[in-house]
GUPATOR-525354 format. One line per 4 residues: their letters; for each residue x, y, z of C-alpha. Coordinates in nm, 4 decimals, padded with zeros to 6 digits. Layout:
N
A> X Y Z  ...
end
This chain:
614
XXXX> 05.4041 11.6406 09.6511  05.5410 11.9906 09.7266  05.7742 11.8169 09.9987  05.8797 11.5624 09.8023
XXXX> 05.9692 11.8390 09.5501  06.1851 12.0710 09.7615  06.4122 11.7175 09.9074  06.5043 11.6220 09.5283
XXXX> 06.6124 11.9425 09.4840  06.7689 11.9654 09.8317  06.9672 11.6327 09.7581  07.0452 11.7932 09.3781
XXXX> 07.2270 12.0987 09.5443  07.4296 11.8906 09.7625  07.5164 11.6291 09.5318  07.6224 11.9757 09.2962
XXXX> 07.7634 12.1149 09.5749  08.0291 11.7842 09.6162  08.1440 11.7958 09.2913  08.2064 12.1757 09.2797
XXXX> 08.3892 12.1314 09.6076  08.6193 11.8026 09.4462  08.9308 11.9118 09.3054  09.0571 11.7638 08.9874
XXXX> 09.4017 11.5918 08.9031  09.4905 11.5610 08.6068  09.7832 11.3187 08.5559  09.8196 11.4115 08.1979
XXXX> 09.8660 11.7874 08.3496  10.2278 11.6416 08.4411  10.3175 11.5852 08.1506  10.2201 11.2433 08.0765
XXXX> 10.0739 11.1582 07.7233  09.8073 10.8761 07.6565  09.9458 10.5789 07.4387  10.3434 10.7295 07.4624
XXXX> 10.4456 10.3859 07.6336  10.6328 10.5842 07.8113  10.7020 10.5162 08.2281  10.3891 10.6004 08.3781
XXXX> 10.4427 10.5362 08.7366  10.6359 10.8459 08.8088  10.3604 11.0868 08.6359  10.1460 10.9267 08.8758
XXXX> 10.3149 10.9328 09.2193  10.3345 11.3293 09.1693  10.0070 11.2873 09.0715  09.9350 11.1176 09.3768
XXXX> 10.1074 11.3762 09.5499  09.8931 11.6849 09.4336  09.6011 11.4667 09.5658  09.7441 11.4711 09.9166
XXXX> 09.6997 11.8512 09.9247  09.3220 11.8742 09.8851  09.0711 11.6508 10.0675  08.8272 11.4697 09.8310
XXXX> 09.0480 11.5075 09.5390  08.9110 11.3140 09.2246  09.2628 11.1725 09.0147  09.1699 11.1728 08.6196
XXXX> 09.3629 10.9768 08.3345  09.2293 11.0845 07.9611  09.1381 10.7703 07.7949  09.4096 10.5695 07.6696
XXXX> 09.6675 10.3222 07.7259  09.9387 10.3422 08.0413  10.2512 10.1435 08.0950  10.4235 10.0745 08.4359
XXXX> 10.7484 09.9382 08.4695  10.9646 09.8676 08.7553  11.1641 10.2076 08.7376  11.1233 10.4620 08.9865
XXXX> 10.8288 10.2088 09.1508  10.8194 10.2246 09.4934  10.9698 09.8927 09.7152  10.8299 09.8350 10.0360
XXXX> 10.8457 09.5141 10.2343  10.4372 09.3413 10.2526  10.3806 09.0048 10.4112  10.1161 08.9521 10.1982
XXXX> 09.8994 08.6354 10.3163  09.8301 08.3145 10.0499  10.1785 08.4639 09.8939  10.4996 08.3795 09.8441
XXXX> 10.8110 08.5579 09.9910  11.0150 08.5212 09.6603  11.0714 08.8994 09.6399  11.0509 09.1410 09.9285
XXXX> 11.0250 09.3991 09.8960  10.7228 09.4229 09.6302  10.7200 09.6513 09.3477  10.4619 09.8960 09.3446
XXXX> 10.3396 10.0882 09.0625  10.0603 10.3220 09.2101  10.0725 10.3231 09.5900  09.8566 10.5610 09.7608
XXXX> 10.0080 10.5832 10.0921  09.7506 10.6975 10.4257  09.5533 10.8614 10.1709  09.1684 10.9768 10.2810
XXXX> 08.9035 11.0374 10.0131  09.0614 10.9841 09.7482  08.8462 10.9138 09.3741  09.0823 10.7401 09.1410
XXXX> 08.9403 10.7405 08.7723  09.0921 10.5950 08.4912  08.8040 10.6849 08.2497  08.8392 10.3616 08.0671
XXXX> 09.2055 10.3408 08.0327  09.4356 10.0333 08.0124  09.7281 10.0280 08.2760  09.9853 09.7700 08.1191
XXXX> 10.2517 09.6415 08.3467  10.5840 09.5460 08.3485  10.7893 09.2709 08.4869  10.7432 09.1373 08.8273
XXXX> 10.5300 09.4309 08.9937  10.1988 09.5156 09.1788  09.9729 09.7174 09.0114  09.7583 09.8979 09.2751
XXXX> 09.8609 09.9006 09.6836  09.6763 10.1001 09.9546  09.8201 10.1707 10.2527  09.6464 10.2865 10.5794
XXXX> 09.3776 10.4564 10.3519  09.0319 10.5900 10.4467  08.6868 10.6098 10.2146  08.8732 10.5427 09.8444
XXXX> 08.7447 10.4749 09.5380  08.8750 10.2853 09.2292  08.7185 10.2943 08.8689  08.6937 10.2847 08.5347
XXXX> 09.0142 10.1081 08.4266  09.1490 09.7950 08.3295  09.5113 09.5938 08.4204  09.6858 09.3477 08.2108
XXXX> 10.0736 09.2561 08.1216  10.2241 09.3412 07.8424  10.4048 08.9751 07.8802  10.2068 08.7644 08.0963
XXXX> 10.3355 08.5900 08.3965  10.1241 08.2802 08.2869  10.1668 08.1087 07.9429  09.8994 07.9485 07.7105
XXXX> 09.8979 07.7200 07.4222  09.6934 07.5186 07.1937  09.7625 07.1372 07.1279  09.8080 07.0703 06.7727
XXXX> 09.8773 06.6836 06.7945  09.8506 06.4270 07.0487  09.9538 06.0561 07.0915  10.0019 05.8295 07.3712
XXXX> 10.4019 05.9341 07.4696  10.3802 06.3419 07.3758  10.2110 06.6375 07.2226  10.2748 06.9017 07.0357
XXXX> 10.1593 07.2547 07.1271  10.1898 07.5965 06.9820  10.2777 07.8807 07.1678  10.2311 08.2664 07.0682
XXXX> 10.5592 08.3722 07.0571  10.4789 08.7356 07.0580  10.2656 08.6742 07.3696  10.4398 08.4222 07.5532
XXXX> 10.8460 08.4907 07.4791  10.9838 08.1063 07.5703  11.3568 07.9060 07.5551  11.4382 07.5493 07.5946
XXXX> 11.6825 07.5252 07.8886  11.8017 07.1820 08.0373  11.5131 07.0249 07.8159  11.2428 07.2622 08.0015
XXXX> 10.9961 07.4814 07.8416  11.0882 07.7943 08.0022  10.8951 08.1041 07.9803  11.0924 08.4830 07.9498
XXXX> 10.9791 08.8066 08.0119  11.1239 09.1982 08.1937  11.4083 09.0807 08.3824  11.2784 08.7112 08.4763
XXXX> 11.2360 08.3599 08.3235  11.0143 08.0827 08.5099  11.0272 07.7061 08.4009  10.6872 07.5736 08.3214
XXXX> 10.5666 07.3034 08.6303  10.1781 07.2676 08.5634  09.9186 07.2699 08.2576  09.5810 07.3468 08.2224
XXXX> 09.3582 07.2224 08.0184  09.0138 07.4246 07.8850  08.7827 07.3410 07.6472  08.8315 07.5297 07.2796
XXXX> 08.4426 07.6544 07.2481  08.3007 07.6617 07.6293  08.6429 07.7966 07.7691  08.4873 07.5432 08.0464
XXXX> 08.8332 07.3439 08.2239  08.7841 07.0387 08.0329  08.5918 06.7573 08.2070  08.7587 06.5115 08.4634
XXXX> 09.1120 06.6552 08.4185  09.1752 06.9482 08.7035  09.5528 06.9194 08.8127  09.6071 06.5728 08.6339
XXXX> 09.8744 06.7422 08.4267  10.1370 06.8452 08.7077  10.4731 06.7019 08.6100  10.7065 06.9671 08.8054
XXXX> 11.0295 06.9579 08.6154  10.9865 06.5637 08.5528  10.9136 06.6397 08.1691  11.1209 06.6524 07.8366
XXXX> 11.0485 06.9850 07.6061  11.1703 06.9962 07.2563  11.1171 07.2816 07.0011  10.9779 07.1460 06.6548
XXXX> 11.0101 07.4942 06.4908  10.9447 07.8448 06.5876  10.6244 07.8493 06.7841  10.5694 07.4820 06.8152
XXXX> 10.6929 07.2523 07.1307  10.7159 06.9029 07.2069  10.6146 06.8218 07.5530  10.6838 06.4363 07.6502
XXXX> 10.5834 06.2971 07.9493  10.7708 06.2064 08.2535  10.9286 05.8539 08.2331  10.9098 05.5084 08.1266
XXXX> 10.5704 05.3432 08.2288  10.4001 05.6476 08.2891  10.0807 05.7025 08.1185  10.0332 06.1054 08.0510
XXXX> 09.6723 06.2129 07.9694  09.7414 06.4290 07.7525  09.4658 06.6127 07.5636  09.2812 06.5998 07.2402
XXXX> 09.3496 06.8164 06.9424  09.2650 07.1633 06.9804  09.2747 07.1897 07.3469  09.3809 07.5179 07.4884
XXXX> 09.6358 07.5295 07.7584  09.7326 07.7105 08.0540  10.1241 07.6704 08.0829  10.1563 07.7527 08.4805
XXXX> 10.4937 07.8564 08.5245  10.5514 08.1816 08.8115  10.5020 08.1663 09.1788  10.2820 08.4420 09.3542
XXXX> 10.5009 08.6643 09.4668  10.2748 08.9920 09.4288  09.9184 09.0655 09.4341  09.7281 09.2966 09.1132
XXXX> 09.5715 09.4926 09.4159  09.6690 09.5306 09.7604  09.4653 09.6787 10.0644  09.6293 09.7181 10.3625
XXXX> 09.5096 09.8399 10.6657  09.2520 10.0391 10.4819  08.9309 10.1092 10.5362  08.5843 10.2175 10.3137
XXXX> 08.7253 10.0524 09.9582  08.4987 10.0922 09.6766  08.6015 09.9249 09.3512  08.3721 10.0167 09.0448
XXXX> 08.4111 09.8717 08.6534  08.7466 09.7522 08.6929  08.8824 09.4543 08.4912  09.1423 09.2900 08.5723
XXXX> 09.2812 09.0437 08.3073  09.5820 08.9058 08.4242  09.8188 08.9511 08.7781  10.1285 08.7629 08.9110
XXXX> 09.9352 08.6359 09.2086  09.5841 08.6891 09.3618  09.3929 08.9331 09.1831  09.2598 09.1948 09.4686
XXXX> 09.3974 09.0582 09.8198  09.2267 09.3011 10.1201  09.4577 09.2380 10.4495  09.2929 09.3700 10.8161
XXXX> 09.0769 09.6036 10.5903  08.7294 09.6982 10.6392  08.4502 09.7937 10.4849  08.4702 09.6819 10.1321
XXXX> 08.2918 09.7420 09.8023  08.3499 09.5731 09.4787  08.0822 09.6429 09.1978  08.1341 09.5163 08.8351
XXXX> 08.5002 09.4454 08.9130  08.5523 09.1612 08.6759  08.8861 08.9040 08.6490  08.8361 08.7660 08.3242
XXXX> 09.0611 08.6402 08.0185  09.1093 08.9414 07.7666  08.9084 08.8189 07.4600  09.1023 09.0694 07.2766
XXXX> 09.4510 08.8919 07.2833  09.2294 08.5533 07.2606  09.3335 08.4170 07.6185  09.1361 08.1873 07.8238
XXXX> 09.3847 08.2607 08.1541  09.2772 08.5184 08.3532  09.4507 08.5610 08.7211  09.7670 08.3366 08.8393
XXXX> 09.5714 08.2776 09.1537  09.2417 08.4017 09.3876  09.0286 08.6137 09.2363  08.9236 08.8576 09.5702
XXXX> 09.1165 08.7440 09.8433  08.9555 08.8618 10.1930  09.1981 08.7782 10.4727  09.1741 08.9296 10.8326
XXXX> 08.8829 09.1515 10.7180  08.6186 09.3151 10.9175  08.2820 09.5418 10.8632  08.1161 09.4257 10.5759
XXXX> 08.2363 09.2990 10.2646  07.9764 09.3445 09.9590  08.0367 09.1733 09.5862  07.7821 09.2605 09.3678
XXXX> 07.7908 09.2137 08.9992  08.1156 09.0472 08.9265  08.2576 08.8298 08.7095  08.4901 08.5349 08.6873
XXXX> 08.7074 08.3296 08.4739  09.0013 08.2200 08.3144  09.1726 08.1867 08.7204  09.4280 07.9916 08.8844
XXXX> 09.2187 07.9233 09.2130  08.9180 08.0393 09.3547  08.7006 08.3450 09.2417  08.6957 08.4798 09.6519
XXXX> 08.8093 08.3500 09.9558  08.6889 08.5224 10.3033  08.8740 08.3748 10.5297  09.0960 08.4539 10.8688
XXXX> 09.4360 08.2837 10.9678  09.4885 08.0521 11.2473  09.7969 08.0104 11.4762  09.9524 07.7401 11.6786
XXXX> 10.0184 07.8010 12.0484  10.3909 07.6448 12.0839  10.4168 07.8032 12.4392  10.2087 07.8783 12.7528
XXXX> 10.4051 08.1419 12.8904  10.1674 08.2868 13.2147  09.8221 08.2497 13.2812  09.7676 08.5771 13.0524
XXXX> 10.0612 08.5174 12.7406  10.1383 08.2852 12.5071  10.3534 08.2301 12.2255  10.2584 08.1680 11.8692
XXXX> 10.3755 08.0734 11.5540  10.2613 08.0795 11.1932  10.2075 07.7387 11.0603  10.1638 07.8028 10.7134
XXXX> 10.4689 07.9357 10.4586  10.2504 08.2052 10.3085  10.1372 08.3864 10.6141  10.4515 08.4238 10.7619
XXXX> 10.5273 08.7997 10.8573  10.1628 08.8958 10.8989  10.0441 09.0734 11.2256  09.7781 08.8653 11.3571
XXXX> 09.5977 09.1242 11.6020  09.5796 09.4241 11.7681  09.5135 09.5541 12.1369  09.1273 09.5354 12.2152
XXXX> 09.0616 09.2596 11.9495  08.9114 08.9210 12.0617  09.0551 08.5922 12.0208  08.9362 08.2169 12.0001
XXXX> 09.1289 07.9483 12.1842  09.0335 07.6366 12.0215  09.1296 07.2844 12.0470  09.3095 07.1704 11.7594
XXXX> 09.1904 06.7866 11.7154  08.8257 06.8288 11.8096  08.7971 07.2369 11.5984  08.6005 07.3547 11.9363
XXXX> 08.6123 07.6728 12.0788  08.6768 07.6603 12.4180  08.7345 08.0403 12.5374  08.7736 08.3887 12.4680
XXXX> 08.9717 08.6982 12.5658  09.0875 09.0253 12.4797  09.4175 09.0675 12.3289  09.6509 09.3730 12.5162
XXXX> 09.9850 09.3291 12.3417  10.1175 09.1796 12.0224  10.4719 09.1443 11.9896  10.6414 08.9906 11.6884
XXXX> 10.9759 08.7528 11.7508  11.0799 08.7055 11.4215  10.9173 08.6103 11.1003  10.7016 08.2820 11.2331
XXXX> 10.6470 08.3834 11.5965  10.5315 08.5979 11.7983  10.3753 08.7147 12.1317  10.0243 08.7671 12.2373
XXXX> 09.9458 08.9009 12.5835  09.5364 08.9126 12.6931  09.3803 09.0860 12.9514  09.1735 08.8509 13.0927
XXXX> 09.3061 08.4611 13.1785  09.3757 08.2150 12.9226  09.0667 07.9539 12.9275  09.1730 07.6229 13.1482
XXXX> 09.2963 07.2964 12.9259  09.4879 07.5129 12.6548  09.8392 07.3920 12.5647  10.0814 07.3606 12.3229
XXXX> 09.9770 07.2727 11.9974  09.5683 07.4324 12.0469  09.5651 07.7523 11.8000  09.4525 08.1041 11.8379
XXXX> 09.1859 08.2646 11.5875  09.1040 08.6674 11.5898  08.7271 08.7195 11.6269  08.7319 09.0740 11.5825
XXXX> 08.9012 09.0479 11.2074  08.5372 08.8476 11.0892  08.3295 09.0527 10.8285  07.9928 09.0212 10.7442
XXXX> 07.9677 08.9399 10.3444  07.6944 08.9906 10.0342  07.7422 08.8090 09.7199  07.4953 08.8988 09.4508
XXXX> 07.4571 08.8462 09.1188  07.7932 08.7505 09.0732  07.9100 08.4923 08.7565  08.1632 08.2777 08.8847
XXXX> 08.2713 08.1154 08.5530  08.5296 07.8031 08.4798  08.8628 07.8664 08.7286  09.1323 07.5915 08.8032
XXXX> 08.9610 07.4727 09.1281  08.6646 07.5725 09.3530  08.4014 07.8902 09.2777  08.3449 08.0797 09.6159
XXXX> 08.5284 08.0416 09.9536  08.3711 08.1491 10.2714  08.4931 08.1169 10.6073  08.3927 08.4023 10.8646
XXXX> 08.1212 08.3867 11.1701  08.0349 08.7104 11.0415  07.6683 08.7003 10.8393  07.6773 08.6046 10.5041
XXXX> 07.4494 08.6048 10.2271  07.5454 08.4673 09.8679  07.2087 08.4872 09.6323  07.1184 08.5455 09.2502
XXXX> 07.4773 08.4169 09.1571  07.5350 08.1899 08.8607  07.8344 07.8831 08.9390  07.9948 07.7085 08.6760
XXXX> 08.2826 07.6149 08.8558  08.5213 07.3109 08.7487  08.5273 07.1930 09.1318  08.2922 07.2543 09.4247
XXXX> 08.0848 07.5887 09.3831  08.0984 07.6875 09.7449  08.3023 07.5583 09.9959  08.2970 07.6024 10.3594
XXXX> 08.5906 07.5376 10.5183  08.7894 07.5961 10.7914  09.0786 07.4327 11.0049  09.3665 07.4678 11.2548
XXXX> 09.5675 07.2063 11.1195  09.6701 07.2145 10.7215  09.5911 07.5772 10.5350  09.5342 07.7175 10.9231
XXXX> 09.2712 07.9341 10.7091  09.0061 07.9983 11.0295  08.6352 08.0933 11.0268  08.3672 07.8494 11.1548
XXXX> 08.0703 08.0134 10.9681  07.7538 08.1376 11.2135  07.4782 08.2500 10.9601  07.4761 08.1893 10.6131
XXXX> 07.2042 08.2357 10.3934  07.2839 08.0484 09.9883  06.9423 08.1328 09.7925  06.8124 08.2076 09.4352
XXXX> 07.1969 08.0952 09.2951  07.1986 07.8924 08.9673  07.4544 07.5850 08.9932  07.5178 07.4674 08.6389
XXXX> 07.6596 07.1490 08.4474  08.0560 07.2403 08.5065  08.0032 07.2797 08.9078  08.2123 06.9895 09.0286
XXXX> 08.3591 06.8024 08.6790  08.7077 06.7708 08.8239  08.8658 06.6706 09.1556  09.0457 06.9455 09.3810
XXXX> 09.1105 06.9828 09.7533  08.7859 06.9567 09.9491  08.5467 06.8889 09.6440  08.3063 06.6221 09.8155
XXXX> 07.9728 06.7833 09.5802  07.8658 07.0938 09.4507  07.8122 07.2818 09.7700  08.0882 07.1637 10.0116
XXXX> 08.0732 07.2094 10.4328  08.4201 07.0540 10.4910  08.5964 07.2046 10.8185  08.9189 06.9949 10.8742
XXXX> 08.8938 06.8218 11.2005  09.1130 06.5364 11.2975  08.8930 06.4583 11.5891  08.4799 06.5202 11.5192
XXXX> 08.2504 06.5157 11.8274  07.8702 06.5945 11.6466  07.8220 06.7401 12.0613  08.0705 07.0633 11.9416
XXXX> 07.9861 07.0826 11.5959  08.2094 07.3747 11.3874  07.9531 07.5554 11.1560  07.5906 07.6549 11.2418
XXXX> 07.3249 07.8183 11.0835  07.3217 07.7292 10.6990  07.0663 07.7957 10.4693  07.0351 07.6241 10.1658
XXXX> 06.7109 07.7694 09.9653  06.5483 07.8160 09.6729  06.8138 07.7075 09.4336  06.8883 07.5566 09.1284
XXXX> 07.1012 07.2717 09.0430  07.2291 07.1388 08.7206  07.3210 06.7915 08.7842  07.4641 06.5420 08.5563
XXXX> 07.6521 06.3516 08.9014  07.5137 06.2007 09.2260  07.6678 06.4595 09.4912  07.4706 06.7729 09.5682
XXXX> 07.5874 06.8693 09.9140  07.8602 06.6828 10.1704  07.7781 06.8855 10.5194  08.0320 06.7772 10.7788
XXXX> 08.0034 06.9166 11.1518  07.6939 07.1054 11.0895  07.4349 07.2575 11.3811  07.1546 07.3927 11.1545
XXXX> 07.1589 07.2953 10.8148  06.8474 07.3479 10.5790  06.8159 07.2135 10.1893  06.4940 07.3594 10.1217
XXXX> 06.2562 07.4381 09.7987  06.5468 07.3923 09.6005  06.4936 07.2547 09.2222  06.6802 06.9563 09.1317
XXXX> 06.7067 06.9259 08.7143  06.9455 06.6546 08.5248  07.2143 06.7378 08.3267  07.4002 06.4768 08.0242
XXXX> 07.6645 06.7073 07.9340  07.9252 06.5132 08.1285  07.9453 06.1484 08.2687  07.9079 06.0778 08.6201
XXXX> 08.2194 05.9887 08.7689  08.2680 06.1232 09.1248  08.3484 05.8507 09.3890  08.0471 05.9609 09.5759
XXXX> 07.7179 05.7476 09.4742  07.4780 05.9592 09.7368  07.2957 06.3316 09.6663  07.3807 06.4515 10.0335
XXXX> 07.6033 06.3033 10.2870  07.5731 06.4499 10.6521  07.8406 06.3752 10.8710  07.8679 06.4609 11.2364
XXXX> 07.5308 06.6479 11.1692  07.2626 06.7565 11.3728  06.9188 06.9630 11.3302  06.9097 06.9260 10.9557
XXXX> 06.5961 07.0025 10.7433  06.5687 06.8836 10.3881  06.2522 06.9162 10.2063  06.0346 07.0432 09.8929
XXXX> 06.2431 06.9522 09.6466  06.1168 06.9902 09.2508  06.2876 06.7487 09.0560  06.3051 06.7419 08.6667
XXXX> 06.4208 06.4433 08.4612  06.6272 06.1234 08.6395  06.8593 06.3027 08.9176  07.0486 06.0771 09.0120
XXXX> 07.1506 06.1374 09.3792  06.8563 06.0539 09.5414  07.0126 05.9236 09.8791  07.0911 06.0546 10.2127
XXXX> 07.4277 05.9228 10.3719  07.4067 05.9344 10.7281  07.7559 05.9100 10.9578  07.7696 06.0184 11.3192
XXXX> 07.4182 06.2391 11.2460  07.1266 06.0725 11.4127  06.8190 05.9426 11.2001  06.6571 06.1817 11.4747
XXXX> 06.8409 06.4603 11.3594  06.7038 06.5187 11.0470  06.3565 06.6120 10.9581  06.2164 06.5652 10.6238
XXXX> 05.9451 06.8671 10.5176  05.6705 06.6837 10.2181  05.9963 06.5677 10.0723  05.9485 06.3507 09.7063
XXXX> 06.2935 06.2977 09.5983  06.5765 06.2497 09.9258  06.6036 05.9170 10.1107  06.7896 05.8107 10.3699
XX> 07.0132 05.5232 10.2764  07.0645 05.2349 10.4496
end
């Protein structure tokens, strides 16, 4: 007892010790004054500044509200990946440049930003830590609306004015804001109570400029659809409405070449692009960092795109007690990025190009990394080396030398995928509400464990991708553990990219061979689903797939009406367990598709519910 005694209070002095030793900075010691709506950002680059000068500094806001405009931001050029190029060099509000121990406290306060700009960017940091603070814009770079009347040819919706500043120009409902206008191109539509995207409709509301806008009277727009024999579904009364109108041209946060991120009570309402997008970072933390609508201003967007974007990552990546809704895409995405080989140079070099528009500019690895060499039409991996030189051409191309030989058989057109940029990744007790499209994204052979989540996602919760041929977004997955995660009504209502059921395994391979299958190792336990359709799980190219003691319980809410009439389809499959399933009420996707996977292949464990179709 007397032990245990003298190391509390041992661990007491230090912890007493580390906060004595932490040196406080003060922004509002600068002169900057809570609520003013005055310029913020250069308060806080001197700020900033101060903090270089002593190691563990702690940076301080007093309560209140912050704005950040464009003026005196920093500009540097990022090739940011899953984002456009439209301007470059990004805006940066608060950069903390090869910063190390760093503490970065708001204390509750609201940073409100201006025109086309990133909110938070770290470059080349070490062990830094976010908190207590919240981003929004003061004019949104994504619209919303509420239908007031509907018929077969048009409806009429009313914007917020105040909110959502909008013109008619060329007949196009066109958005306004700091120093930009955008032309709307896609709606949205959610449900008024739930906030839930409505049932059945995902992107069926994408006219581009193919549409004819008319203002009624102040607040209040006519949108009419496309042509002549087109039918528009256009939604009931009292829809809400996402008006998508910007590109992604800048993330809310950036990480760059940083490593030991920890983001604490953070919410993030709104950003011009993906929410928090880590690039060849490491050793991540995100805990109650939330990208949610702002109830306040009554919105039901959230984030123009991703929620946490994980690209090129390594160490371990941990989410724990998040939330999500109100986005434009997915809630996270862990993924890498995939090249094409468009020369063999020498036994040892190749050249390279990126394939897809928004990962142009990156730098795909470093000397002493390890690459994949993998076979483009079949996904298999057929070799490994060390890279010992990476040299960029231009923009799209570039140069990889390796230290050992090039495996035999790869040629033009086969793709390179970094090994070494793979984290490991924990996702607990995470809400992944109603986005646009799917709920989590995971691609890395690093181990991953996603458990005690809840999903109500409008498309597929999780998805497991990966391919060398479309999104070039690499990662066949090694060990992955999905357990004690509640899937509820929403998961799958409407059709997006890759949405085969409520937990999706689709790698994109032009060629399968079930002898090289992509993904291994998945664990599906302990679970449960909310059903009120057939599809459960679509596995493609799976060694090692389990779907066990899961509980199976039927949902009305919604119609079925997914083109898929079995519970779980296995396709180029092999050692696959499925058993002890507790079922409750009439779930309807009771049978097990079978193509390519052998009858032999999967095992059944005292299973009452799943049968093999014929």
């Amino acid at each position: 007892m007397r032990n245990r005694f003298f190391s509390c209070l041992t661990l007491m002095l230090v912890a007493l010790k580390a906060v004595a030793a932490a040196t406080i900075v003060s922004v509002n010691s600068f002169g900057l004054k809570p609520d003013s709506r005055v310029n913020a950002t250069p308060y806080v680059m001197k700020a900033l500044q101060e903090c270089k000068k002593h190691p563990e500094a702690v940076l301080t806001f007093d309560k209140g509200r912050y704005d950040f405009w464009e003026a005196h931001a920093t500009e540097r050029k990022y090739y940011e990946s899953n984002t456009y190029d439209d301007r470059n060099p990004k805006v940066l509000a608060i950069l903390l440049d090869e910063m190390q121990g760093v503490t970065f406290d708001g204390q509750g306060s609201e940073f409100i930003m201006h025109g086309q700009i990133q909110p938070v960017t770290l470059h080349r940091c070490k062990n830094i830590t976010l908190r207590n603070f919240s981003i929004d814009w003061e004019v949104p770079l994504t619209a919303q609306g509420k239908v007031l009347n509907s018929t077969p040819r048009y409806m009429d919706v009313e914007i917020d004015r105040e909110q959502y500043p909008y013109i008619i120009e060329n007949n196009l409902l066109t958005f306004v804001g700091e120093g930009w206008k955008s032309v709307c191109w896609s709606i949205m539509q959610f449900e008024p109570d739930t906030r839930f995207v409505c049932y059945n409709t995902g992107d069926n509301l994408g006219w581009g400029k193919r549409y004819h806008a008319q203002e009624l009277k102040k607040g209040v727009v006519r949108l009419t659809e496309p042509g002549e024999g087109e039918t528009a579904p256009f939604p009931a009364a009292g829809t809400m409405l996402v008006l998508r109108h910007n590109n992604r041209d800048h993330a809310g946060m950036f990480f760059f070449h940083s490593e030991g991120v920890k983001l604490e009570n953070i919410n993030i309402y709104h950003t011009g692009g993906l929410g928090v997008l880590c690039q060849y970072s490491k050793e991540l933390s995100f805990n109650r960092v939330n990208l949610v609508p702002n109830e306040a201003k009554k919105r039901v967007l959230s984030g123009h795109d991703d929620g946490l974007h994980i690209m090129g990552c390594s160490g371990k990546v941990t989410v724990d007690g998040c939330r999500f809704a109100g986005l434009m895409d997915d809630p996270i995405n862990i993924h890498g990025t995939c090249s094409r080989i468009i020369k063999v140079l020498s036994p040892t070099r190749v050249q390279c190009r990126f394939m897809q528009s928004m990962s142009v500019g990156m730098e795909w690895g470093r000397p002493g990394e390890k690459a994949g060499f993998i076979d483009n039409k079949t996904m298999r991996t057929v070799g490994t080396s060390t890279v010992s030189r990476f040299e960029a051409i231009n923009l799209t191309d570039f140069i990889v030398d390796f230290s050992e030989p090039i495996p035999a058989g790869i040629q033009e057109g086969n793709v390179l995928e970094n090994l070494t940029c793979a984290p490991d990744a924990e996702i607990r007790n995470c809400h992944f509400g109603s986005c646009r499209a799917r709920g989590l994204l995971v691609s890395t052979p690093g181990k991953v464990v996603v458990e005690d989540n809840i999903f109500e996602s409008s498309g597929s919760a999780i998805l497991i991708a990966g391919d060398a041929n479309d999104w070039f977004e690499s990662g066949a997955v090694k060990d992955v553990l999905i357990r004690r995660n509640e899937f509820r009504y929403p998961c799958n209502s409407s059709l997006y990219q890759f949405c085969e059921a409520v937990i999706s395994i689709y790698p994109e391979i032009p060629e399968p061979d079930v002898r090289y299958p992509f993904h291994r190792n998945i664990r599906i336990e302990e679970n449960t689903f909310h059903l009120f359709d057939y599809p459960i799980l679509y596995a493609r190219s799976v060694d090692g797939l389990t779907f066990l003691d899961n509980k199976l319980i039927r949902n009305t809410t919604y119609q079925p009406y997914h083109y898929r009439k079995e519970g779980i389809t296995l396709e180029y499959c092999r050692n696959v367990r499925i058993g002890r399933s507790q079922v409750e009420g009439d779930v309807l996707g009771s049978k097990v598709k079978l193509d390519h996977t052998a009858r032999g292949s999967v095992k059944f464990i005292k299973e009452p519910f799943f049968k093999i179709t014929k």
